[in-house]
Structures are given as structure tokens and as C-alpha cells.
PDB file of N, CA, C and O in Angstrom:
ATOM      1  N   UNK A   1      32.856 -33.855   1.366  1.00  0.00           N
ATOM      2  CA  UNK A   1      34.248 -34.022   1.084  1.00  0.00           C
ATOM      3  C   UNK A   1      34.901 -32.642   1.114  1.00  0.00           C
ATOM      4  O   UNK A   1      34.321 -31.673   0.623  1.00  0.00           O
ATOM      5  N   UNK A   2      36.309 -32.527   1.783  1.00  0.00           N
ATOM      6  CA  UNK A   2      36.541 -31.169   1.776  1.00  0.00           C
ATOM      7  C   UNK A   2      37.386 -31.250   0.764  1.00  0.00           C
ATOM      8  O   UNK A   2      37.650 -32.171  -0.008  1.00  0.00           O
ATOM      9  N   UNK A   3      37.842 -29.984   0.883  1.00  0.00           N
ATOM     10  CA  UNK A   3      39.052 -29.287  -0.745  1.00  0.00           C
ATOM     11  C   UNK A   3      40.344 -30.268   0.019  1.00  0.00           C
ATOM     12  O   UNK A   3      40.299 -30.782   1.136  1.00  0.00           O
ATOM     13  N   UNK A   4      41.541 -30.326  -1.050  1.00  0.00           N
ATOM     14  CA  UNK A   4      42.722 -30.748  -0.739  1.00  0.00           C
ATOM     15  C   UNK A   4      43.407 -29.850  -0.165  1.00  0.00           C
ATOM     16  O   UNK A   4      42.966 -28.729  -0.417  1.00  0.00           O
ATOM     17  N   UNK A   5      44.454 -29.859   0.618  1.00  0.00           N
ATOM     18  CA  UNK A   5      45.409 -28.744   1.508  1.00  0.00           C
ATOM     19  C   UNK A   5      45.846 -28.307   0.102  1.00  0.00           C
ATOM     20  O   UNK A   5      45.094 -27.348  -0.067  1.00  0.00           O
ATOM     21  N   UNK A   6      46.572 -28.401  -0.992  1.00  0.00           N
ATOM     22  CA  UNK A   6      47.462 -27.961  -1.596  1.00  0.00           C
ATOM     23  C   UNK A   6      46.547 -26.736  -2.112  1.00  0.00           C
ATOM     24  O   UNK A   6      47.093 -25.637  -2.211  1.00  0.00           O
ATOM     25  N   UNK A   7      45.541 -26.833  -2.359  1.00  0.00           N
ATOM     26  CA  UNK A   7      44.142 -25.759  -2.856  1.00  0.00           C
ATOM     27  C   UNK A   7      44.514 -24.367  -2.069  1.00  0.00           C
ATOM     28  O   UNK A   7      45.037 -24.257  -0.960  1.00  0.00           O
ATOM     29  N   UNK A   8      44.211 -23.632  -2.713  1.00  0.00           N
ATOM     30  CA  UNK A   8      44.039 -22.179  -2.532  1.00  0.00           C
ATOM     31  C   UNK A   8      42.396 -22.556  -1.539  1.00  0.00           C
ATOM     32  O   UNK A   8      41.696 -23.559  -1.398  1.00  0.00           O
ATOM     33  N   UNK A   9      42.354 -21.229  -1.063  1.00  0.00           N
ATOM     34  CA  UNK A   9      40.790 -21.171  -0.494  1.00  0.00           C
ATOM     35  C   UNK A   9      40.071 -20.456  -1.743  1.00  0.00           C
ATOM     36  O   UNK A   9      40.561 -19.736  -2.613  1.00  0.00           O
ATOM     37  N   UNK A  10      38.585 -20.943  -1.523  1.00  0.00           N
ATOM     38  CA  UNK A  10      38.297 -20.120  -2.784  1.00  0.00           C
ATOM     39  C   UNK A  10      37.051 -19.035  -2.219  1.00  0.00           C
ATOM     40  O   UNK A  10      36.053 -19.482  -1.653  1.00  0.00           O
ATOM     41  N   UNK A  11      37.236 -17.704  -2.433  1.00  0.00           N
ATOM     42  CA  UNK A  11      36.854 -16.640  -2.275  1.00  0.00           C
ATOM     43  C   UNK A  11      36.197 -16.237  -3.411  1.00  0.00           C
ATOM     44  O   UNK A  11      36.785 -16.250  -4.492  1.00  0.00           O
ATOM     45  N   UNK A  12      34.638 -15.748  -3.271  1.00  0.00           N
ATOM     46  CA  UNK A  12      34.043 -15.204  -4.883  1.00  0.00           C
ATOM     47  C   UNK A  12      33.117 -14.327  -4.256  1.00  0.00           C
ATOM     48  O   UNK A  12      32.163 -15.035  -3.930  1.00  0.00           O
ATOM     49  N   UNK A  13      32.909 -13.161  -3.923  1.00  0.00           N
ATOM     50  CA  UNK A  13      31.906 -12.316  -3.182  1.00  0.00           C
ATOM     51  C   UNK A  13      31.412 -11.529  -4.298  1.00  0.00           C
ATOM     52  O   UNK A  13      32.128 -10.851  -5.035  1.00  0.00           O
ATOM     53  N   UNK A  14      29.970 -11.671  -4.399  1.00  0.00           N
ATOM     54  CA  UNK A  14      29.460 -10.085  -5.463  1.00  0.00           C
ATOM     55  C   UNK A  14      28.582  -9.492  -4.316  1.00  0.00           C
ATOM     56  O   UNK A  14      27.695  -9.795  -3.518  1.00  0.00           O
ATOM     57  N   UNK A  15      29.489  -8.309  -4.787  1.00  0.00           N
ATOM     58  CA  UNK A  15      28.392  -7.455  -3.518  1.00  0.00           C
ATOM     59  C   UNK A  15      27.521  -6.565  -4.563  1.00  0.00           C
ATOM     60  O   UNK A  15      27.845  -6.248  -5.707  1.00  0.00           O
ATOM     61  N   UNK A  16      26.046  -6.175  -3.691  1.00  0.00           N
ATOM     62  CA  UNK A  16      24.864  -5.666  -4.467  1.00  0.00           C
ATOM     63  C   UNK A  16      24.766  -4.538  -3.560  1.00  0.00           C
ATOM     64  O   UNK A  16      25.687  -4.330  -2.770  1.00  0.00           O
ATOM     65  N   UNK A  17      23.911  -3.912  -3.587  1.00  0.00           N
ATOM     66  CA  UNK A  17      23.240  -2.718  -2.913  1.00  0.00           C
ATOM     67  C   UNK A  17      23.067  -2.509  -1.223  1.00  0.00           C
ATOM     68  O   UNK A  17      23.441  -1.470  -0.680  1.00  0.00           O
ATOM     69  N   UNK A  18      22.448  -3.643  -0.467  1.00  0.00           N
ATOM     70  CA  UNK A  18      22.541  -3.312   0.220  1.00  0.00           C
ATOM     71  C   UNK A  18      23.107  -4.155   1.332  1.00  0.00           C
ATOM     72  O   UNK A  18      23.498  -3.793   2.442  1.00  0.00           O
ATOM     73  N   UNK A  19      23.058  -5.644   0.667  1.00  0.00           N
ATOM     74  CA  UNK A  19      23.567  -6.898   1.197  1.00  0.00           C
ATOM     75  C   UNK A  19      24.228  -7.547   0.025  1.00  0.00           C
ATOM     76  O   UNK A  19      23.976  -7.448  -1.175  1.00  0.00           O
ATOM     77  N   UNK A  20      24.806  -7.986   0.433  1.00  0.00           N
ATOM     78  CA  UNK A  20      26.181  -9.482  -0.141  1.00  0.00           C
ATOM     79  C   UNK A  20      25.192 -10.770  -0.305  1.00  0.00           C
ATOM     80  O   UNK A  20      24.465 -11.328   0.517  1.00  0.00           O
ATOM     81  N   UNK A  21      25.460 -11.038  -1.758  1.00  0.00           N
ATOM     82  CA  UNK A  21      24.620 -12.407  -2.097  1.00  0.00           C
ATOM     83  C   UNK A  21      25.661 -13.135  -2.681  1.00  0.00           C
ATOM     84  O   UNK A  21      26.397 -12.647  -3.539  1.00  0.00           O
ATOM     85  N   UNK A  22      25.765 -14.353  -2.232  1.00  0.00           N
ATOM     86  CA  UNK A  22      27.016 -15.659  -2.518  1.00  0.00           C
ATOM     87  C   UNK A  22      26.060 -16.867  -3.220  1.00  0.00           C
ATOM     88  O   UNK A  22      25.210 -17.592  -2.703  1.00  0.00           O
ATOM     89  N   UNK A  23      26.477 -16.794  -4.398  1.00  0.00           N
ATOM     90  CA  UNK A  23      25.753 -18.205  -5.129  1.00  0.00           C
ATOM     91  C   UNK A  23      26.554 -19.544  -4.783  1.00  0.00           C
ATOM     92  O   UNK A  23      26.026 -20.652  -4.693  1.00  0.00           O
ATOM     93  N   UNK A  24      28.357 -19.176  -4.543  1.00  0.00           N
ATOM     94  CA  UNK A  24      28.582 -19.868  -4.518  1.00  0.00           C
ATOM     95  C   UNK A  24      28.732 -20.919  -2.757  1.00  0.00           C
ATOM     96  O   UNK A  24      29.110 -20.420  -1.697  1.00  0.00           O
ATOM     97  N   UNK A  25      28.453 -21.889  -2.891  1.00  0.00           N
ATOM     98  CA  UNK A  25      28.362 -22.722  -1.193  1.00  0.00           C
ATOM     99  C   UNK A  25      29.742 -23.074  -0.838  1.00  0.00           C
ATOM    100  O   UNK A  25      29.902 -23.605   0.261  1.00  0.00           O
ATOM    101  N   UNK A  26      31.059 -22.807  -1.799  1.00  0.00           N
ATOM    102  CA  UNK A  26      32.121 -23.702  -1.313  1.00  0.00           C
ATOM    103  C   UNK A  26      32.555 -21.991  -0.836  1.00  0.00           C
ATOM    104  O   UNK A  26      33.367 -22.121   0.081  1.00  0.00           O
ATOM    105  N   UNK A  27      32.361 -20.722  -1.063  1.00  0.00           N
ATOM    106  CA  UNK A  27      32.992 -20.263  -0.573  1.00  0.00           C
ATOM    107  C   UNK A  27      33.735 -19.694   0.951  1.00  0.00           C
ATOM    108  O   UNK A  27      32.888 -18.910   1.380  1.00  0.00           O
ATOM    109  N   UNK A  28      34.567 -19.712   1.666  1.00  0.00           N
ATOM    110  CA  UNK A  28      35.640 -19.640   2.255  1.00  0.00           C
ATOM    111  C   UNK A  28      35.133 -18.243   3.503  1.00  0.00           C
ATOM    112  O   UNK A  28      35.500 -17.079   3.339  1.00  0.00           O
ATOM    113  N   UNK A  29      34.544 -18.547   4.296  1.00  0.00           N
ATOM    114  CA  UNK A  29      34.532 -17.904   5.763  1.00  0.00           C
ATOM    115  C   UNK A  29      35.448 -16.983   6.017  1.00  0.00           C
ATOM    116  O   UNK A  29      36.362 -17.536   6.628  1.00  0.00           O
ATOM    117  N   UNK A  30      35.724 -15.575   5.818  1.00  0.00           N
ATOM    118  CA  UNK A  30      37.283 -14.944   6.630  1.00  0.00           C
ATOM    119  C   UNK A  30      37.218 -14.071   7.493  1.00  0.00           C
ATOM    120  O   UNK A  30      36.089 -13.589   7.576  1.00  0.00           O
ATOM    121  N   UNK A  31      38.123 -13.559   8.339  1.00  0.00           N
ATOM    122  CA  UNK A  31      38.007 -12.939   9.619  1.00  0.00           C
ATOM    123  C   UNK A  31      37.584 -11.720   9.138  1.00  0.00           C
ATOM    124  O   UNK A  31      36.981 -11.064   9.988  1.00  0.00           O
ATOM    125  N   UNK A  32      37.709 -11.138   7.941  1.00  0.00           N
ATOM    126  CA  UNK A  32      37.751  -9.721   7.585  1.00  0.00           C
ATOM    127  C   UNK A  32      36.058  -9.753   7.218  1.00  0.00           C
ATOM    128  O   UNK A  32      35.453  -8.761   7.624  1.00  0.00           O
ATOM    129  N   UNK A  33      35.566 -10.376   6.782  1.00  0.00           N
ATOM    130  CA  UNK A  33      33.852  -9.970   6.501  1.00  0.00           C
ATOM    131  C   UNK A  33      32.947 -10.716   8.344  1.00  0.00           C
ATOM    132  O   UNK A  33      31.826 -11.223   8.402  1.00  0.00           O
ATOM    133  N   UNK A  34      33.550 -10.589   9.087  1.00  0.00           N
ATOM    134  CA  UNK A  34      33.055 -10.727  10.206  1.00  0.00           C
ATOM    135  C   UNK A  34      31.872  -9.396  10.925  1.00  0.00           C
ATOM    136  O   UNK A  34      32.404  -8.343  11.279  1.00  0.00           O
ATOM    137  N   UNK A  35      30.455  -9.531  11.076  1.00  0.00           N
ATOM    138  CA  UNK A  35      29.436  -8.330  11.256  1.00  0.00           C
ATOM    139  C   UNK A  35      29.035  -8.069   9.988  1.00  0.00           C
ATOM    140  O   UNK A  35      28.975  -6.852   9.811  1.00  0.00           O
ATOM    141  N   UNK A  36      28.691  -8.798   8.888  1.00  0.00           N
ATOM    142  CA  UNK A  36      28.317  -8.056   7.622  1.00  0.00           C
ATOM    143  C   UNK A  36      27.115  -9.579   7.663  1.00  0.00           C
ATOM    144  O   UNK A  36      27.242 -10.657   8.245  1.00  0.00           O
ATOM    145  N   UNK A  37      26.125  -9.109   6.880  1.00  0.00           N
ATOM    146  CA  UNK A  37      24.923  -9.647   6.767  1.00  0.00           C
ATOM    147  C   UNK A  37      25.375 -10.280   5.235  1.00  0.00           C
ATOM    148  O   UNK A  37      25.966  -9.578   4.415  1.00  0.00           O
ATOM    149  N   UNK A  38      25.007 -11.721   4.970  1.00  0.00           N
ATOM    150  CA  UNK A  38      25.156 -12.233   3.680  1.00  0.00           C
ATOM    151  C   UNK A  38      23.880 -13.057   2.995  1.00  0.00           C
ATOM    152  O   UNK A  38      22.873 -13.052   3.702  1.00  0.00           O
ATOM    153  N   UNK A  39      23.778 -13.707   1.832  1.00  0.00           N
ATOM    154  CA  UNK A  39      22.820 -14.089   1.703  1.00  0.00           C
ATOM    155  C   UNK A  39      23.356 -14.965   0.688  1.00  0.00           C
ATOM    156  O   UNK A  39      23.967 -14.653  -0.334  1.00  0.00           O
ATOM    157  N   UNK A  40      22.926 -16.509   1.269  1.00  0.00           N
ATOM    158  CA  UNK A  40      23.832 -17.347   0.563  1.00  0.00           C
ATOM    159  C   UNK A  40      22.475 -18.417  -0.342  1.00  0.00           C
ATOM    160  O   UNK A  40      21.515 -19.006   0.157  1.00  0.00           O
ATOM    161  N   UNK A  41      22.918 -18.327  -1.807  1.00  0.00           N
ATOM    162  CA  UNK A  41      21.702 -19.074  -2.636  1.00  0.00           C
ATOM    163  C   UNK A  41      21.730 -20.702  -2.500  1.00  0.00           C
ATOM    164  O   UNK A  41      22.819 -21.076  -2.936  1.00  0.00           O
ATOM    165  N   UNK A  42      21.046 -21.670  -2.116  1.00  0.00           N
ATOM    166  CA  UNK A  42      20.984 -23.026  -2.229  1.00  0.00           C
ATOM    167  C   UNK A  42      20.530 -24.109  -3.455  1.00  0.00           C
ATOM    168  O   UNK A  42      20.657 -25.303  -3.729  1.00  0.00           O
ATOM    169  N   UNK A  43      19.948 -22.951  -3.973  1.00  0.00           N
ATOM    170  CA  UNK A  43      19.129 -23.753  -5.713  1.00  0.00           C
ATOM    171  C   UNK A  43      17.950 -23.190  -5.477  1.00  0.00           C
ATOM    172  O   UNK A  43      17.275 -23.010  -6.491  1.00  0.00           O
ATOM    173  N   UNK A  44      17.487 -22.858  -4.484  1.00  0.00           N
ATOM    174  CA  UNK A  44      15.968 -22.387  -4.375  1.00  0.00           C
ATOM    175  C   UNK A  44      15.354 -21.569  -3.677  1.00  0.00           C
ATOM    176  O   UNK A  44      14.273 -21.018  -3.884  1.00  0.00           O
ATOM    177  N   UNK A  45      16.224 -21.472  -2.636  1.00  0.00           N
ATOM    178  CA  UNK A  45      15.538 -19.812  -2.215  1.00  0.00           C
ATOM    179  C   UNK A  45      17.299 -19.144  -1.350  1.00  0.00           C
ATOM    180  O   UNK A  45      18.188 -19.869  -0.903  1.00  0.00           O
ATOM    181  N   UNK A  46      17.289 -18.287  -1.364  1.00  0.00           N
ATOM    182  CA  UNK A  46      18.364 -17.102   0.046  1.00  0.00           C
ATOM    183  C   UNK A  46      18.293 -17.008   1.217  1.00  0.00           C
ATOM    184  O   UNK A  46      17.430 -16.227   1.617  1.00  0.00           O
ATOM    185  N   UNK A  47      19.028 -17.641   2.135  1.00  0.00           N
ATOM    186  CA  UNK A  47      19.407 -17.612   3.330  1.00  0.00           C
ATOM    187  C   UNK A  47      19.861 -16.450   3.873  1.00  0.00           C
ATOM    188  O   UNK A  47      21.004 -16.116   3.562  1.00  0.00           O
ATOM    189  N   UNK A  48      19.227 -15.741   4.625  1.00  0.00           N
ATOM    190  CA  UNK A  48      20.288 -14.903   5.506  1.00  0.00           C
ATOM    191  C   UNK A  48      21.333 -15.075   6.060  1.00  0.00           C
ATOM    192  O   UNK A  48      21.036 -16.243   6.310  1.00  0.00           O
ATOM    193  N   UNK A  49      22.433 -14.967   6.547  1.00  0.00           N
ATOM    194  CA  UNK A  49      23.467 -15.164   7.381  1.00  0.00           C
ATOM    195  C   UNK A  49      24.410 -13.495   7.975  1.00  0.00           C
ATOM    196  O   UNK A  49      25.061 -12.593   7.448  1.00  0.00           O
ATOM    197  N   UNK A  50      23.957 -13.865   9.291  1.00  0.00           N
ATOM    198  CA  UNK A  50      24.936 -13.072   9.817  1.00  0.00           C
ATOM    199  C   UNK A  50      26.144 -13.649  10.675  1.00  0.00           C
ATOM    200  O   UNK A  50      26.040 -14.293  11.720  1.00  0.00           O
ATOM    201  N   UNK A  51      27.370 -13.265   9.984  1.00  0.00           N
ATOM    202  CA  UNK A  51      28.546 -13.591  10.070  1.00  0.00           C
ATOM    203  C   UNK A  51      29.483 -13.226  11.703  1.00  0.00           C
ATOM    204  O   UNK A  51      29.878 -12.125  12.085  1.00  0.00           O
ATOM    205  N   UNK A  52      29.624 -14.561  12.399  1.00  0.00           N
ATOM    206  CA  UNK A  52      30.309 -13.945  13.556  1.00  0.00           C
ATOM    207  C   UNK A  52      31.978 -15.259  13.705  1.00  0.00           C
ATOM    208  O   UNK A  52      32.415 -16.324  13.272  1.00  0.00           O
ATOM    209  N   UNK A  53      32.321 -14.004  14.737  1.00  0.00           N
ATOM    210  CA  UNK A  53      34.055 -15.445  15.021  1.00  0.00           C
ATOM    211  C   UNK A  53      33.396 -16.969  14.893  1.00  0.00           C
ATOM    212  O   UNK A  53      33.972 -17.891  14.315  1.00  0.00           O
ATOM    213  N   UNK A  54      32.207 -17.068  15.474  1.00  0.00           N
ATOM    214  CA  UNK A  54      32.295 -18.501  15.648  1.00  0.00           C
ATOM    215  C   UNK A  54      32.250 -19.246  14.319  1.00  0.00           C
ATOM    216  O   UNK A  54      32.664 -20.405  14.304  1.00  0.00           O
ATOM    217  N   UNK A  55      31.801 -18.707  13.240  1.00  0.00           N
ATOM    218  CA  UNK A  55      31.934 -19.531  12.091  1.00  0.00           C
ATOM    219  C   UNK A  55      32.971 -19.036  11.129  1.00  0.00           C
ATOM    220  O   UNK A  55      32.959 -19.346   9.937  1.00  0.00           O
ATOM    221  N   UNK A  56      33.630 -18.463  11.534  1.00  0.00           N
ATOM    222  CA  UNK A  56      34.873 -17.841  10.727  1.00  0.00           C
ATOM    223  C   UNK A  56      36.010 -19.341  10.126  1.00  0.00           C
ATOM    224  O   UNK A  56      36.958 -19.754  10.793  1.00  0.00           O
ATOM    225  N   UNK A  57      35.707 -19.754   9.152  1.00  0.00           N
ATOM    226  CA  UNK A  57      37.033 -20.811   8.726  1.00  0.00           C
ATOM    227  C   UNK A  57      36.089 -21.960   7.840  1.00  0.00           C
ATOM    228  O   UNK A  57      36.494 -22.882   7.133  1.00  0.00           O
ATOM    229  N   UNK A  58      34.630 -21.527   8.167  1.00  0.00           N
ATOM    230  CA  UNK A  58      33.945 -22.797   7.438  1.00  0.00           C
ATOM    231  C   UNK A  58      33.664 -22.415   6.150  1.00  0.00           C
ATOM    232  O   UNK A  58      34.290 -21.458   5.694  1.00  0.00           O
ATOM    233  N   UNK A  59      32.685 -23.083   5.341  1.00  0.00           N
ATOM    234  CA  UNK A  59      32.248 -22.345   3.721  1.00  0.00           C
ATOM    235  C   UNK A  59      30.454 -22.047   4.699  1.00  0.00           C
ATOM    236  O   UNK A  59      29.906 -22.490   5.708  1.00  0.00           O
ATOM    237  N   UNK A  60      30.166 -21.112   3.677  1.00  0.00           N
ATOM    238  CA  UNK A  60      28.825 -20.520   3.319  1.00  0.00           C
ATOM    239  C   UNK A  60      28.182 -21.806   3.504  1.00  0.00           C
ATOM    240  O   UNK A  60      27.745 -22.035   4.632  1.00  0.00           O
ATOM    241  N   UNK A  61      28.047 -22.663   2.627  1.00  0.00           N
ATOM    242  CA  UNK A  61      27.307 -24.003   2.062  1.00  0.00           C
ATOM    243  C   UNK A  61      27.057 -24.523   3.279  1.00  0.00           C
ATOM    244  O   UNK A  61      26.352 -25.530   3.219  1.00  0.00           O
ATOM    245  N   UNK A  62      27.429 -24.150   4.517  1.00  0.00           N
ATOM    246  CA  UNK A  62      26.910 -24.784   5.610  1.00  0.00           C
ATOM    247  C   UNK A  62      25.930 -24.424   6.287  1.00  0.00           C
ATOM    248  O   UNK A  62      25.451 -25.275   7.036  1.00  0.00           O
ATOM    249  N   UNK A  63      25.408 -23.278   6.261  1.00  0.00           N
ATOM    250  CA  UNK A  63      24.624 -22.754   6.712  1.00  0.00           C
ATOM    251  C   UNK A  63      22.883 -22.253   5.920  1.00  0.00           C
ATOM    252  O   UNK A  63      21.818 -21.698   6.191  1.00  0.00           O
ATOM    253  N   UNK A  64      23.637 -22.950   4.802  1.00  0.00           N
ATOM    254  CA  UNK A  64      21.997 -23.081   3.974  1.00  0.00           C
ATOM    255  C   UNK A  64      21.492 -24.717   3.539  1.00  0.00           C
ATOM    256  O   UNK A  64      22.126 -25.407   2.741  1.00  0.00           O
ATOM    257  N   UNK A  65      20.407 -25.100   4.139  1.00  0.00           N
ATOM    258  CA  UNK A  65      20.360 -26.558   4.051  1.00  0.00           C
ATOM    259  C   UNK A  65      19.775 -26.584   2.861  1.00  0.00           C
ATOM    260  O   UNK A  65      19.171 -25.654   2.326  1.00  0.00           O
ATOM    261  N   UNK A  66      19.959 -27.671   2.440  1.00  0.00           N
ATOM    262  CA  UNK A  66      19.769 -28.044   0.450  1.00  0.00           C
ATOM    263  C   UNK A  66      18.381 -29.295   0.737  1.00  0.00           C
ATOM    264  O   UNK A  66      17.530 -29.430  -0.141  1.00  0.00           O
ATOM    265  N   UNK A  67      18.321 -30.025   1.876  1.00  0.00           N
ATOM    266  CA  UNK A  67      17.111 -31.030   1.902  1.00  0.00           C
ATOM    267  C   UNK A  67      16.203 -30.894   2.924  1.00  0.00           C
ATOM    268  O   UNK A  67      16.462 -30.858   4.127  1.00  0.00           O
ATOM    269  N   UNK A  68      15.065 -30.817   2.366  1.00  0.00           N
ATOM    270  CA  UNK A  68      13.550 -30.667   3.334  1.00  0.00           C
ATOM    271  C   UNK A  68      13.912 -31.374   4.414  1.00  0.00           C
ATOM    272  O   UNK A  68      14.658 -32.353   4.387  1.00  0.00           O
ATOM    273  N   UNK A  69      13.192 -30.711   5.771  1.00  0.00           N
ATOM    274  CA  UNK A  69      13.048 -31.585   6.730  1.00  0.00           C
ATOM    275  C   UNK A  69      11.890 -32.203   6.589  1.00  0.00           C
ATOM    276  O   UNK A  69      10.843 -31.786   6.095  1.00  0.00           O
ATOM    277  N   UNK A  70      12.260 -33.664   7.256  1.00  0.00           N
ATOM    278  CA  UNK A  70      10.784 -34.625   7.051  1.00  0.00           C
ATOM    279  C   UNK A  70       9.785 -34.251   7.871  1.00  0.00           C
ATOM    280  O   UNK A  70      10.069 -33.864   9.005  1.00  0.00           O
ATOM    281  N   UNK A  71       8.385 -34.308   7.415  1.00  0.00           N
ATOM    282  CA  UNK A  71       7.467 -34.050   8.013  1.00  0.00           C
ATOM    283  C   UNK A  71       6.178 -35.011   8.386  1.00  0.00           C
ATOM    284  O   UNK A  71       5.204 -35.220   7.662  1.00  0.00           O
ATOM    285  N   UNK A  72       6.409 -35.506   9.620  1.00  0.00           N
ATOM    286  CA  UNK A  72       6.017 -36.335   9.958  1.00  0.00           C
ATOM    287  C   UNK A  72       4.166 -36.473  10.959  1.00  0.00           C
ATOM    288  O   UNK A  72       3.953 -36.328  12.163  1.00  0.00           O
ATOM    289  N   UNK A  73       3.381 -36.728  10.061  1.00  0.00           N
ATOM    290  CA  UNK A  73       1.688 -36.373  11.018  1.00  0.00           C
ATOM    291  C   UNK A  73       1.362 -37.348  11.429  1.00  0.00           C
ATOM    292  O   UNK A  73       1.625 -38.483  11.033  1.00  0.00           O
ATOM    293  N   UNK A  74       0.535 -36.891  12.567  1.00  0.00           N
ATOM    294  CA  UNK A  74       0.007 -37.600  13.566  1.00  0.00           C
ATOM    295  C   UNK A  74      -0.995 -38.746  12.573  1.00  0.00           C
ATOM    296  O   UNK A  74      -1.494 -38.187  11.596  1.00  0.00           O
ATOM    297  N   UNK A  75      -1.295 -40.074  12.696  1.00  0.00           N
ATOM    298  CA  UNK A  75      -2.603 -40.608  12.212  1.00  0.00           C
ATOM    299  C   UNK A  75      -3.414 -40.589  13.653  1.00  0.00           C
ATOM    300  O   UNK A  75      -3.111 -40.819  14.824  1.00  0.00           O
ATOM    301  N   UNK A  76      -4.810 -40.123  12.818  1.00  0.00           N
ATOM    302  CA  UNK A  76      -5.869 -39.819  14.080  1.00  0.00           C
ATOM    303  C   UNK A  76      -6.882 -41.341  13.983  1.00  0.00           C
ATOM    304  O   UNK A  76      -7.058 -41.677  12.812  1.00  0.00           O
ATOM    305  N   UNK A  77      -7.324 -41.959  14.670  1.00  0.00           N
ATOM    306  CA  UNK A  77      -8.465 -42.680  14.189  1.00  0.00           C
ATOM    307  C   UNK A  77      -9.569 -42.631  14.514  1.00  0.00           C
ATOM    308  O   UNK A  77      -9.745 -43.051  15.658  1.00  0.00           O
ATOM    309  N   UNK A  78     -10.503 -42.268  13.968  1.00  0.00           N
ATOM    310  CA  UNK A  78     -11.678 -42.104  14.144  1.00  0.00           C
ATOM    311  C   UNK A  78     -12.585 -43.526  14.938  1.00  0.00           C
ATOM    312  O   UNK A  78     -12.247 -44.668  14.627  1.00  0.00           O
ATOM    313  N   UNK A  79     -13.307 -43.380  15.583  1.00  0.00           N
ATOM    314  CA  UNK A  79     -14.120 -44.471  15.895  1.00  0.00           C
ATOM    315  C   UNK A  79     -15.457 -44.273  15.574  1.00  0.00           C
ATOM    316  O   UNK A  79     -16.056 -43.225  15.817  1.00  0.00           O
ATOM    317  N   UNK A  80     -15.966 -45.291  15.010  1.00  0.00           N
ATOM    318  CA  UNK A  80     -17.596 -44.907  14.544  1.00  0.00           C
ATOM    319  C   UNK A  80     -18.545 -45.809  15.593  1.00  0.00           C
ATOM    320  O   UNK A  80     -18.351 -47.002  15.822  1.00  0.00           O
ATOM    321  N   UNK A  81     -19.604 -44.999  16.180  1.00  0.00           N
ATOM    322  CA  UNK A  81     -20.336 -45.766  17.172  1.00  0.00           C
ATOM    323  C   UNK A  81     -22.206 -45.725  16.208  1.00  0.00           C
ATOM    324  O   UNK A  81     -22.765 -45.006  15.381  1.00  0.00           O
ATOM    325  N   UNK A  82     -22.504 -46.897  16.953  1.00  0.00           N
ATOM    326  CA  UNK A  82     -23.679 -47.071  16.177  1.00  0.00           C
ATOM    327  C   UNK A  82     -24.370 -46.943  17.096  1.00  0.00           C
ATOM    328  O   UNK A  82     -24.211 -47.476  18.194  1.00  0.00           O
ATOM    329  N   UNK A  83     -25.423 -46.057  16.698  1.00  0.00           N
ATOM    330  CA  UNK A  83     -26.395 -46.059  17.748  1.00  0.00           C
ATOM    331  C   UNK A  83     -27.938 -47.416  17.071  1.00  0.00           C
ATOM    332  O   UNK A  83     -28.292 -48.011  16.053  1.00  0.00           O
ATOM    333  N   UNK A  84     -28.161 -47.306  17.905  1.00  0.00           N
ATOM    334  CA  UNK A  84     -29.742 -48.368  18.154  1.00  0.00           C
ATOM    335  C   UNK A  84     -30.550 -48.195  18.564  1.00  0.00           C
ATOM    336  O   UNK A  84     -31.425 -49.060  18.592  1.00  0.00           O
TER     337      UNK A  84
END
């Protein structure tokens, strides 16, 4: 669901030492942090993101996925031969 038009965008950056870490996922894409390396938290681990025009206007929260991909294995079947 997105924000309502009447909404402000919402912007919250803490910058650290040597990279930019964003806890928050709704925050707001802008032309001005375009070439800067970020690192956006999901609940469980930090995403890298490097920031270019093409994603300029979306939130953070898109680019860090929140659910496992399914992992799906082969079943093998064995055949048992009897010898005589």
C-alpha cells in the first residue's frame, strides 16, 4: 500500500562512518544521494545498495526482500536390486 498524496515524503538518513545505514524501509529515494552506497536493515540482516537514476523516486524497502525464497529439492529414488 503506498503513502497518501497529501503526505510529506518521509526522509530519515543516519549516516555512520563509512556507509549510510537506513532502518527505516518506507524511506524516500532522492536525486541528491544518487552514487552513495547504503545499507538498508530488513529485521535480519543489511543489504547493500548502490544508489543509481534508475531507482531514484522509490523507498529503500524495495530493495531488501523480507521473505525466504522457496527452496525446492530434487526427490531421488533409489532402486534396490536383489541379487540371487
Amino acid at each position: 500500500m503506498s503513502r497518501s498524496s497529501w503526505k510529506p515524503f518521509f526522509i530519515h538518513l543516519q549516516p555512520t562512518f563509512t556507509e549510510f545505514n537506513v532502518q527505516s524501509r518506507a524511506t524516500m529515494i532522492l536525486p541528491i544521494i544518487v552514487g552513495q552506497m547504503y545499507e538498508v536493515y530488513n529485521g535480519i540482516r543489511w543489504f547493500s545498495i548502490e544508489v543509481s537514476n534508475e531507482i531514484v523516486g522509490s523507498s529503500f524497502g524495495e530493495f531488501a526482500p523480507t521473505r525466504k525464497r522457496p527452496i525446492h529439492t530434487k526427490v531421488i529414488k533409489i532402486s534396490k536390486k536383489i541379487k540371487k
